[in-house]
N, C-alpha and C positions, 0 to 999 in steps of 0.2 A: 327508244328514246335515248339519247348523249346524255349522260349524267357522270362526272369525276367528284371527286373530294381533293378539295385543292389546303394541305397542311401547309403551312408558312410555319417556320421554326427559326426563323430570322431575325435581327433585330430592326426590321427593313420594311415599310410597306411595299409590295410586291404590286407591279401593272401586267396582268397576263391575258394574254391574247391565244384564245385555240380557233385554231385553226379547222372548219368540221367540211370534208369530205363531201364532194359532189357523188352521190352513190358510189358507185366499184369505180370512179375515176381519178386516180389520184394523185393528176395533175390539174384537177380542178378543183376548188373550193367554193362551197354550194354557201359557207356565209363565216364569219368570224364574231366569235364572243368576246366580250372585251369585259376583263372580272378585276377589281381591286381586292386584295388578302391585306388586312391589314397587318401588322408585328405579330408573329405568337398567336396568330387567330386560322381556325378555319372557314371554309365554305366549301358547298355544296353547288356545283357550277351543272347548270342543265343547259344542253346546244341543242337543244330542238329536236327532229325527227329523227334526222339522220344519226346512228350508231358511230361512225367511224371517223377519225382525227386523221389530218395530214401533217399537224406541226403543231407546236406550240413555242410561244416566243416570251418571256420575261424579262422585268424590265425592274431594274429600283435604283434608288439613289445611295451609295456608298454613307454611311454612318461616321465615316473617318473624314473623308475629303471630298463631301458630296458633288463627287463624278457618276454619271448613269454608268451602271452595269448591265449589260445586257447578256440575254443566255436565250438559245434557241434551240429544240430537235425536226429536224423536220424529215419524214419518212420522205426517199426520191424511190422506192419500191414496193410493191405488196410483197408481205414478207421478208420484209427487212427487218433489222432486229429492232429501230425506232420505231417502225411500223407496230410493232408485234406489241412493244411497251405500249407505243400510245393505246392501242384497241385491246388487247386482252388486260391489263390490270385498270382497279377503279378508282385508284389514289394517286396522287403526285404530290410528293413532298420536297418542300426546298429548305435546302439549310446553308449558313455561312462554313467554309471552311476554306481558312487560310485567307481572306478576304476573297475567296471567291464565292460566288452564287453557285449552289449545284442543285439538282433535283435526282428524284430516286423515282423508282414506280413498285406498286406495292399493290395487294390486296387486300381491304380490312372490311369492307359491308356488305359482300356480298358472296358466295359458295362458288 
């Protein structure tokens, strides 16, 4: 089973879309989740059967001069080094820095 920990550490509510993996094809997408994080909140985002991510996209409205910011990774290979993030760690954290949106990948709930 798909399961992430999505930290927001923003001052931003976050619109995030993962993108989950048509089995070992990964020019296809077998379906997409569609998760709201709210400021400073987390969740726990479960995508169904399938284990592996092709992309993920993020989305919020700037706190300054509400303009949408957008930020996206999307693996174009197995084994690539987004590939690697999105499927090997269980965390995705976003923070503001410099008025940009960034995200990290991390490991915290699981061995």
């Amino acid at each position: 089973m798909g399961k992430k920990k999505l930290i927001n550490n923003t001052s931003s509510d976050l619109f995030i879309s993962l993108f989950v993996r048509d089995g070992n094809d990964i020019e296809t997408d077998s379906s997409t989740e569609n998760i709201t994080v709210k400021s400073k909140k987390n969740t726990m985002a479960n995508y169904g059967d399938q284990p592996f991510l092709n992309a993920i996209s993020v989305s919020c409205y700037d706190m300054n001069d509400g303009d949408m910011n957008n930020l996206s990774d999307v693996a174009l290979k197995i084994g690539s080094d987004t590939d690697t993030s999105l499927n090997t760690y269980d965390t995705i954290t976003f923070v503001d820095s410099n008025n940009n949106l960034e995200l990290s990948y991390s490991n915290t709930w699981t061995v």
